[in-house]
C-alpha positions as CSV (number, residue, x, y, z in Angstrom):
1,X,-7.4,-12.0,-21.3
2,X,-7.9,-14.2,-17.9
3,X,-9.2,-10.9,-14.9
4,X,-6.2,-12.1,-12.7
5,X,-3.5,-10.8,-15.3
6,X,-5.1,-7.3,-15.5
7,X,-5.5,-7.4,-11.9
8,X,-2.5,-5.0,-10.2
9,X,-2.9,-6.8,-6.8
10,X,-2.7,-10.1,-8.0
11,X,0.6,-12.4,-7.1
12,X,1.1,-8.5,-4.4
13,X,2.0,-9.4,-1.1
14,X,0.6,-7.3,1.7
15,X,4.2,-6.3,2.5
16,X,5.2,-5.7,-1.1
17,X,2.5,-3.2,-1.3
18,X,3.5,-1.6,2.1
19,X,7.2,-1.4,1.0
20,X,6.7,0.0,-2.3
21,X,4.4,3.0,-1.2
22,X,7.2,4.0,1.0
23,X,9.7,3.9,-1.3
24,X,7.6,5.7,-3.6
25,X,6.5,8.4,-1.2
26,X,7.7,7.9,2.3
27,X,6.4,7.5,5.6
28,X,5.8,11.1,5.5
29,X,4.0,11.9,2.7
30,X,2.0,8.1,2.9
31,X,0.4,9.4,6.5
32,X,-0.6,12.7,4.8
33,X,-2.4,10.7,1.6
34,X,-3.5,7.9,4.2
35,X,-3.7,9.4,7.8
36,X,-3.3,6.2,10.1
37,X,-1.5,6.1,13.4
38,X,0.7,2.9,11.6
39,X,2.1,5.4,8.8
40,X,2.4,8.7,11.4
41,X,3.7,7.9,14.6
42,X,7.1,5.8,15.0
43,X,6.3,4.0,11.4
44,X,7.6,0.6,10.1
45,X,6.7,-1.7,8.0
46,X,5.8,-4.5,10.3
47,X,3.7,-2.2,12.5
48,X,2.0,-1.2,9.5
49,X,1.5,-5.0,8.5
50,X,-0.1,-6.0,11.8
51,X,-2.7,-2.9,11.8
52,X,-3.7,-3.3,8.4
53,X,-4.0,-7.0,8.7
54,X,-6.8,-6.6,11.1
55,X,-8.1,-3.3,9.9
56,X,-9.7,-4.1,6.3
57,X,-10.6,-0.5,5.5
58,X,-7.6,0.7,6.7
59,X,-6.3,-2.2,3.9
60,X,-8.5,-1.5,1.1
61,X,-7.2,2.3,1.2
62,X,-3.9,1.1,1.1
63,X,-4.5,-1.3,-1.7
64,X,-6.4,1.6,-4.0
65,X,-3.1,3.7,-3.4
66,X,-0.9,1.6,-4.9
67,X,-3.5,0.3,-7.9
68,X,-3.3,4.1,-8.5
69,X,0.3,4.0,-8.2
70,X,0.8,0.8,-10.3
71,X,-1.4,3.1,-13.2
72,X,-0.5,6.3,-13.2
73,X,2.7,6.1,-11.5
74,X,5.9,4.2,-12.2
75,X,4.1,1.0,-13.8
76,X,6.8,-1.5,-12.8
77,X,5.5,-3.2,-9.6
């Protein structure tokens, strides 16, 4: 099995990612599992695309939430 098939970010867009965590949870609830300014105070999605853009561990938290969410969650993104 080729590693980009089993990989859950693979094909993801940044924004795809973004969206889905807040459709899951909601801005809400994403700030209190990820407690960034982008997700707490007057969130959107294209704030939240421009700080974690230029804010790689900001990102890489954000990406291991959904890979979590992609397993043990709803499976379908």
């Amino acid at each position: 099995m080729d590693q980009t098939a089993r990989d859950p970010l693979h094909g993801k867009t940044l924004e795809h990612i973004v969206t889905t965590l807040v459709e899951h949870h909601g801005w809400e609830e994403l700030g209190g599992l990820i407690p960034i300014r982008c997700f707490t105070h007057d969130p959107s999605v294209k704030s939240s695309l421009v700080f974690l853009r230029k804010t790689p561990w900001a990102r890489a938290k954000v990406e291991q939430l959904y890979v979590r969410h992609v397993r043990y969650g709803n499976g379908r993104d």
